[in-house]
C-alpha positions, 0 to 999 in steps of 0.5 A: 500500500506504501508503494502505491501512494510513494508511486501516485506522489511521484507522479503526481510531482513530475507532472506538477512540475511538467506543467509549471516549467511549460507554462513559464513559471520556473524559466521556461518562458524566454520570450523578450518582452517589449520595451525592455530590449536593451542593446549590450552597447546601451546596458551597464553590462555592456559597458561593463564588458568593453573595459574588462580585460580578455588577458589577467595575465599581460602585465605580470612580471617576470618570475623565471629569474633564467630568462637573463641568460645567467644559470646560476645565481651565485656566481656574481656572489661572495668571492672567495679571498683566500683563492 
């Protein structure tokens, strides 16, 4: 008898939830509506977006310490007097 009300509940959400996507109450009207069409030049996001960066990254420095040409970093060091 427990299956039977657990089955008939299920049911009886998916279709309730079927029916709430389909008439547009959970998302599932995407129509534009007319008058608030704005263009993304126009928007603050799309002011936004023009400014924002594509590459984080173009003005890091340099962080390989090899790229000078020199190896190893000792070697402009402590020079030994004893030699």
């Amino acid at each position: 008898m427990k299956k039977i009300i657990f089955v008939v509940v299920i049911i009886v959400i998916i279709v309730l939830g079927y029916w709430l996507y389909s008439s547009g109450r959970l998302g599932g009207n995407n129509e534009v509506q007319e008058g608030t069409s704005q263009t993304t030049e126009e928007s603050l996001g799309g002011s936004i977006y023009e400014n924002v960066s594509t590459n984080p990254a173009e003005n890091l420095p340099e962080t390989n310490p090899f790229n000078e040409g020199t190896l190893n970093p000792f070697s402009d060091g402590y020079s030994n007097p004893f030699e």
